[in-house]
C-alpha distance (Angstrom), angle and dihedral (degrees) to the residues before:
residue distance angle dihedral
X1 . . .
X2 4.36 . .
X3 3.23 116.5 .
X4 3.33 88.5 -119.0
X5 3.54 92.2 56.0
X6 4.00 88.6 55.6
X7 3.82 97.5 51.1
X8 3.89 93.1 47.4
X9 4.46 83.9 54.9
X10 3.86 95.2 44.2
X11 4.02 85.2 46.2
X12 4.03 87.9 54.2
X13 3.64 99.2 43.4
X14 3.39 86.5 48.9
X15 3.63 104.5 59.6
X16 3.43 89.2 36.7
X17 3.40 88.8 63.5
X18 3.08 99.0 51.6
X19 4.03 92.1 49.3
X20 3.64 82.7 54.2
X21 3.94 95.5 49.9
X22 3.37 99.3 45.8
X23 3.50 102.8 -100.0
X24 3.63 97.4 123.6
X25 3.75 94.3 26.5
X26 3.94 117.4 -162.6
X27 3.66 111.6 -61.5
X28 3.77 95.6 16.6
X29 3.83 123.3 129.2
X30 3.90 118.7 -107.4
X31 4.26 114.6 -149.2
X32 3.67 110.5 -92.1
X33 3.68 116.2 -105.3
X34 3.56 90.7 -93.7
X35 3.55 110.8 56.8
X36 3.76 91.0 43.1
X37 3.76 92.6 49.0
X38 4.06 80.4 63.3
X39 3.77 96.4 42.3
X40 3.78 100.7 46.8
X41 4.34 83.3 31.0
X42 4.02 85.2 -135.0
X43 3.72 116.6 128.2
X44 3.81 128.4 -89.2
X45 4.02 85.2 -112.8
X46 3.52 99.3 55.2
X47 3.99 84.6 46.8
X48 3.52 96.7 48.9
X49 4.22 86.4 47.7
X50 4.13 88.3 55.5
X51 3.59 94.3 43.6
X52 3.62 87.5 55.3
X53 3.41 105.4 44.1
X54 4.28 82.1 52.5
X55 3.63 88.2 55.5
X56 4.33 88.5 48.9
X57 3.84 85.2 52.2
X58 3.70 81.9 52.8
X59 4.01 87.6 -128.3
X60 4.14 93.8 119.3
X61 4.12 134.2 30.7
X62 3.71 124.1 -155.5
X63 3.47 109.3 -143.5
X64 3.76 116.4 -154.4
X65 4.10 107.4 -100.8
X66 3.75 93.4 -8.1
X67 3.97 105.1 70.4
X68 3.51 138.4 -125.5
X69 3.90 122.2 -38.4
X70 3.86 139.9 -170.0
X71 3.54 123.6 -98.7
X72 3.96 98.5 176.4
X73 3.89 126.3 -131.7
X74 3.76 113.9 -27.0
X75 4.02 107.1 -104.0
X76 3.49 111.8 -70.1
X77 4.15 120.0 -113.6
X78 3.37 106.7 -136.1
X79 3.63 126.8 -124.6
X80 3.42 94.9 -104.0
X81 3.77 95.8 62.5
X82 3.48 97.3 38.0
X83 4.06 122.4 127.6
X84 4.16 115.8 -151.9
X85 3.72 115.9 -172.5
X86 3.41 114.0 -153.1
X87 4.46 130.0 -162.1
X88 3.31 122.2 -168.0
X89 3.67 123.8 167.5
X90 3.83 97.5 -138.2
X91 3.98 131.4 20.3
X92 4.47 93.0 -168.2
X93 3.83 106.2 58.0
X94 4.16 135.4 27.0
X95 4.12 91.2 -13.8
X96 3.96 102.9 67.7
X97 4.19 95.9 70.3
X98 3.72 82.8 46.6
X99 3.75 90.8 57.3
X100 3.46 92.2 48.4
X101 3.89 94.6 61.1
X102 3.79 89.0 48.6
X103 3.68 89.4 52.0
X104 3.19 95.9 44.9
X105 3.77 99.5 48.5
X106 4.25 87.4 44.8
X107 3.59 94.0 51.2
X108 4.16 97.2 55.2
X109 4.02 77.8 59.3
X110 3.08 97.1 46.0
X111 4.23 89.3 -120.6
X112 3.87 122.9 164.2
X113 3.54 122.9 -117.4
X114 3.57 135.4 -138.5
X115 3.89 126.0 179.4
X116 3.53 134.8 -157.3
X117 3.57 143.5 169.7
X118 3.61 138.3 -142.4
X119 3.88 103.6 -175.5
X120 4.11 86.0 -146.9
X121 4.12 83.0 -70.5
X122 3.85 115.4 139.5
X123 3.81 98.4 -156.4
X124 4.42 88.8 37.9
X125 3.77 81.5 52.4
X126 3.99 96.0 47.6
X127 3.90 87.5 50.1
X128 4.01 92.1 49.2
X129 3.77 94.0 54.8
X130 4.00 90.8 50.6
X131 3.79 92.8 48.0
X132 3.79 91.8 50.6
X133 3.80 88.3 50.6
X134 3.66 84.8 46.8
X135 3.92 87.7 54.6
X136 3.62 85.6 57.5
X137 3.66 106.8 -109.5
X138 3.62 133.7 -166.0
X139 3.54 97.3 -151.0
X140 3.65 134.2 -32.2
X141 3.88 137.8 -125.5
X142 4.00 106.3 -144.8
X143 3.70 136.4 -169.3
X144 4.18 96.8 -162.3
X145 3.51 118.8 -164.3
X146 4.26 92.2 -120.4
X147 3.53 94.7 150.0
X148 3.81 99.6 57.1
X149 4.24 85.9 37.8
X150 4.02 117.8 108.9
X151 3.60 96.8 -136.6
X152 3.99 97.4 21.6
X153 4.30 85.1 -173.5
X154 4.02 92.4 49.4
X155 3.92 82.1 51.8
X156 3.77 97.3 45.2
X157 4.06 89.2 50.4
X158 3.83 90.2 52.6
X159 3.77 94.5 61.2
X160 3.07 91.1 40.1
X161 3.96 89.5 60.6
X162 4.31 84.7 58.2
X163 3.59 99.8 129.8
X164 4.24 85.2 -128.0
X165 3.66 122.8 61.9
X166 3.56 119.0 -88.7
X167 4.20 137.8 -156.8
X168 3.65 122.7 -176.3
X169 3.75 115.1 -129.1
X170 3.98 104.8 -154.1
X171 3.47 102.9 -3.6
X172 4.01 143.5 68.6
X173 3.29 140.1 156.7
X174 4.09 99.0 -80.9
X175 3.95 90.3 170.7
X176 3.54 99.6 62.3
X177 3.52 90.1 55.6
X178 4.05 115.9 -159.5
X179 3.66 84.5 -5.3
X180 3.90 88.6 67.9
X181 3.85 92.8 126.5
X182 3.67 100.6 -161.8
X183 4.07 144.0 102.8
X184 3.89 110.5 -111.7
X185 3.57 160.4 154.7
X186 3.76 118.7 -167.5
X187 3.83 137.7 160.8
X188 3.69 112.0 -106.0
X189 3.61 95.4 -126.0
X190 4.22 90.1 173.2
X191 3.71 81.1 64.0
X192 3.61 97.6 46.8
X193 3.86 99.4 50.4
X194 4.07 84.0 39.1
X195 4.21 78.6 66.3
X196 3.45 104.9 42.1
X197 4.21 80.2 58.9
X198 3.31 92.6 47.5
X199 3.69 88.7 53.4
X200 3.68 100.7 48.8
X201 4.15 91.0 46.2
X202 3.84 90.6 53.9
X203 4.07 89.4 47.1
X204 4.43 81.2 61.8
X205 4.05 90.8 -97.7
X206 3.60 120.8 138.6
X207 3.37 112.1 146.5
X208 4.03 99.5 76.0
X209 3.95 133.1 171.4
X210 3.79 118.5 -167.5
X211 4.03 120.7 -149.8
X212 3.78 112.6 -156.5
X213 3.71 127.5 173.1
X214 3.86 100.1 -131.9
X215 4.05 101.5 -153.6
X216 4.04 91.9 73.9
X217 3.81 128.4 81.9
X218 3.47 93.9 -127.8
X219 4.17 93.3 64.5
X220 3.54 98.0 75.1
X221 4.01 94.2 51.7
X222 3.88 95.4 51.5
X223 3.46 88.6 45.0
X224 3.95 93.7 51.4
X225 4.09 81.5 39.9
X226 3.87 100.6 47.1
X227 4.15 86.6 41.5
X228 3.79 91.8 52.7
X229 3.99 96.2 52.5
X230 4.16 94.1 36.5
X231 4.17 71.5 65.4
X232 3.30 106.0 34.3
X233 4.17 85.5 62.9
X234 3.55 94.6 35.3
X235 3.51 92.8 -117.2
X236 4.15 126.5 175.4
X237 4.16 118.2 -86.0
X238 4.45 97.0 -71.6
X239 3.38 107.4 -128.5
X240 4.23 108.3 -120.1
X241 4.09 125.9 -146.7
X242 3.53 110.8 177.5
X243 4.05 138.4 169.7
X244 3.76 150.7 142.9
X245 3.81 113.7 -70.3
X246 4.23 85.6 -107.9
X247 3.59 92.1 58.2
X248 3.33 104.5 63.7
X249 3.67 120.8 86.6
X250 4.21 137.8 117.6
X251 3.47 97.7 -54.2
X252 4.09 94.1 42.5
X253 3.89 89.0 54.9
X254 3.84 99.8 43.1
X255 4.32 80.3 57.6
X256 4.28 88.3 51.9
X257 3.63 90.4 46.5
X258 3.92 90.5 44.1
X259 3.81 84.0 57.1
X260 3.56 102.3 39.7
X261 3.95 83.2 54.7
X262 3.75 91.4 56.0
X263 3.53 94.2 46.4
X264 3.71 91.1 54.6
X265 4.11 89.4 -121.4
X266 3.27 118.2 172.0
X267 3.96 111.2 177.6
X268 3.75 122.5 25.3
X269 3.82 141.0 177.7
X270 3.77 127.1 -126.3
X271 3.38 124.5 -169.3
X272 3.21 110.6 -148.1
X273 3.93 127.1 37.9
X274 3.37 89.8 -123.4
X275 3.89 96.8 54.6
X276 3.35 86.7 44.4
X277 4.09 99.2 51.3
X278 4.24 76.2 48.8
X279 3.54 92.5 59.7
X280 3.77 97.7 40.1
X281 3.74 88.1 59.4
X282 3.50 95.9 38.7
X283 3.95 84.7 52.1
X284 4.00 88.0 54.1
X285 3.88 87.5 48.9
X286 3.37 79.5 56.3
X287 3.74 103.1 67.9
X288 3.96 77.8 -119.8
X289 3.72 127.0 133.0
X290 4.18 122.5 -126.0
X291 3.09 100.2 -133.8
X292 3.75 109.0 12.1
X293 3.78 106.2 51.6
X294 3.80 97.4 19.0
X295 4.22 123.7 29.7
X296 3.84 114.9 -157.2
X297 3.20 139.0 -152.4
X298 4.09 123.9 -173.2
X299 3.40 121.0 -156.0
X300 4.20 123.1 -138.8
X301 3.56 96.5 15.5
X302 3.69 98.0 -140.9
X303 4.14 93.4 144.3
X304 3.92 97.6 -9.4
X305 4.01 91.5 127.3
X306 3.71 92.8 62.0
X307 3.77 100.0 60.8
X308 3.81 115.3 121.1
X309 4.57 78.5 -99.7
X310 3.82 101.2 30.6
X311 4.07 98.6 -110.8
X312 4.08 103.1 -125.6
X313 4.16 94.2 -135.1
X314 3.79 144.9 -166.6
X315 4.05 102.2 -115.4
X316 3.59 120.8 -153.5
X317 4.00 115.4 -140.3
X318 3.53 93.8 -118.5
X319 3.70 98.4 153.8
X320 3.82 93.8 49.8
X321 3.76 89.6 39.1
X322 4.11 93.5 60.4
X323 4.07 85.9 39.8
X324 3.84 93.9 56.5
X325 3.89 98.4 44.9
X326 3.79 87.5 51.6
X327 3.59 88.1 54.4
X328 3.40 95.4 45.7
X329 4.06 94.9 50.6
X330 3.68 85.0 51.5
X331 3.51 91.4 52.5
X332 3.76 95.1 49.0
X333 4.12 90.2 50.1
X334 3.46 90.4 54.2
X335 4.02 102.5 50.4
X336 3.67 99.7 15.3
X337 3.94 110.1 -163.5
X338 3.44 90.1 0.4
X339 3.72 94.3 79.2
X340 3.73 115.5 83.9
X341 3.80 109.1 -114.1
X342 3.58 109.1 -98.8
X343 4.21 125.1 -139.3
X344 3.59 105.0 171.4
X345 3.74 123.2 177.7
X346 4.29 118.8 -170.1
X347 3.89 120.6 -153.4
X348 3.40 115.0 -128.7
X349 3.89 124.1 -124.8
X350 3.67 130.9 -125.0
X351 3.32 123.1 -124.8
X352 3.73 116.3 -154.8
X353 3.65 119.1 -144.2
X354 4.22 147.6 148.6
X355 4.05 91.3 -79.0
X356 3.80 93.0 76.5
X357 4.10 105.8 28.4
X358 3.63 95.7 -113.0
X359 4.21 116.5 116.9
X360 3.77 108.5 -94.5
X361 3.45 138.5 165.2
X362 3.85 96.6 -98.3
C-alpha cells in the first residue's frame, strides 16, 4: 500500500470517527478542504478523496456554496435483522466448537447465520467471501488461509478492503508484529506449548522432543512457544520430528520414537491427537512405557482422552474463542470506528491426564 494511499485511510477513519463520536455532531459544519489540507498538512486531493468517500458512506453532504456537513452514523440495523457470514476452512475437526460459540452468541441477538467453507482452497475461499457478500452480509467473521498465502500482508489488506467489517477468528498477521492491522481473536498457541513445557519440566523431565505436523498454522507458534520455554528453563537441545499431516502414520512414528530413544527424551509434545495416539503406540512397539519411560503431552485435544492411555492435552478455547469474535463483530456493527480495534489472544488450558503421570481427570 502507497503512502499516499495510507494517509488518505487514516484521514477517513479519522473523520469518521469523529462523526461517530460526536465531534461533528449531525448538522455541524466540517472544515473545507482547504483549511484542513493545512491542518492535517495532506493535500487538497487526498481531502477532497476522504470527504467523498464520507459522503458514499452517506455520513457527510456537500452542499453547493455552503460546504460539507455531518449527517451522523447511518441508521443502525438492529440485531435482530442482522446477517453474519461466517468461513471456516473445515466443518469435521477443531472448527465445529468454534461454530458453536458463534451460534450461540448470534442467536441471543437474534443474528442470521450464514456458513461457508473453504476446504483450505485459496480460489474456494475467494468465491465464499463473494457469495456471502452476495447474501448481503453485515459483516463477516473469517478464518483466511494467511499462512499458506504468498504475500500473507497483500492478503490481509484485501479483506480488509471488504466493504463490511471484518475480524479474524484464529488468525492475524503475527509477522507484522504491532503493526498487525487487523480485528481478532486467536488462541495463543506460543503460550500453550510454553505450558505443556512447563508441565513436563515440573513432572522431573528435561530431555523433551516435540512432534509437529508442519502443513497447519498452528506449527510454527508451538514451535516458537515450546522453543521459548525449553530456554526459558535452560533446558538441553529438544529433539524436533516434524512432517506434513499425510506423512505421518505407523512406520513414521516408530522412526520419532527411535530418535527420541537415542536422544535419551523423556517427555515430548505432539500436536495433533492423532500424532500423538501414533507415537503412544509406536512407544508401546517400543518395549517403552507411557508414562514411565516417555511423558506425553497432545496438543488440541479434540479426541486425546480416548487413546489406548488417555493423552493429558493442551486445549484450545475454541468455544469461547468463536463466542468472543461474534461479540466483537457485533460490537464493531453497532459503533463502527468508534470501537477500539480489538486483538485478543486466549490461553489455552491444560488438561491433566494418564499420558504424562500427573492426576487428571481421565
Amino acid at each position: 500500500m502507497s503512502a499516499r494511499e495510507l494517509k488518505f485511510r487514516k484521514l477517513t477513519a479519522d473523520l469518521r470517527r469523529g462523526i461517530h463520536d460526536g465531534t461533528w455532531p449531525p448538522g455541524s459544519k466540517l472544515p473545507t478542504e482547504r483549511a484542513l489540507a493545512a491542518e492535517t498538512g495532506l493535500s487538497v486531493t487526498t481531502v477532497r478523496r476522504a470527504y467523498e468517500d464520507l459522503v458514499a458512506q452517506g455520513l457527510v453532504e456537500r452542499r453547493q456554496g455552503a460546504g460539507t456537513f455531518a449527517l451522523g452514523r447511518p441508521p443502525r440495523v438492529p440485531d435482530r435483522r442482522r446477517i453474519v457470514g461466517v468461513l471456516v476452512p473445515d466443518t469435521a475437526l477443531y472448527y465445529p466448537r468454534v461454530l458453536q460459540g458463534i451460534q450461540e452468541v448470534l442467536a441471543e441477538a437474534g443474528a442470521q447465520f450464514v456458513l461457508a467453507c473453504s476446504h483450505y482452497d485459496p480460489k474456494a475461499e475467494d468465491a465464499a467471501i463473494t457469495e456471502l457478500l452476495s447474501a448481503g452480509v453485515h459483516g463477516l467473521l473469517l478464518v483466511p488461509g494467511l499462512h499458506a498465502s504468498d504475500d500473507p500482508a497483500r492478503r490481509t489488506d484485501e479483506l480488509l478492503r471488504l466493504p463490511v467489517p471484518a475480524v479474524l477468528v484464529e488468525r492475524r498477521l503475527a509477522a507484522a508484529g504491532p503493526g498487525d492491522p487487523t480485528e481478532h481473536v486467536c488462541t495463543d498457541h506460543e503460550g500453550g506449548a510454553y505450558d505443556a513445557v512447563r508441565h513436563l519440566r515440573a513432572l522431573g523431565h528435561e530431555r523433551l522432543g516435540l512432534v509437529v505436523r508442519v502443513d497447519a498454522p498452528t506449527a510454527a507458534p508451538i514451535g516458537t512457544g515450546f522453543a521459548r520455554a525449553v530456554a526459558d528453563f535452560g533446558l538441553p537441545e529438544p529433539a524436533y520430528d516434524s512432517a506434513p499431516m499425510d506423512a505421518w502414520g505407523a512406520e513414521r512414528a516408530d522412526a520419532t520414537v527411535a530418535r527420541f530413544v537415542a536422544a535419551g527424551v523423556t517427555g515430548a509434545l505432539c500436536f495433533g491427537d492423532r500424532e500423538a495416539a501414533l507415537v503412544q503406540s509406536a512407544a508401546r512397539r517400543a518395549g517403552l512405557r507411557v508414562p514411565e519411560d516417555l511423558a506425553m503431552v497432545s496438543y488440541d485435544n479434540e479426541f486425546a482422552d480416548v487413546a489406548e492411555i488417555p493423552l493429558t492435552a493442551v486445549s484450545p478455547p475454541k468455544f469461547q474463542v468463536g463466542r468472543l469474535a461474534a461479540q466483537i463483530l457485533l460490537r464493531r456493527l453497532a459503533d463502527g470506528d468508534a470501537s477500539p480495534l480489538h486483538q485478543v489472544q486466549l490461553r489455552p488450558n491444560l488438561v491433566v491426564r494418564a499420558s504424562c503421570g500427573g492426576r487428571g481427570d481421565g
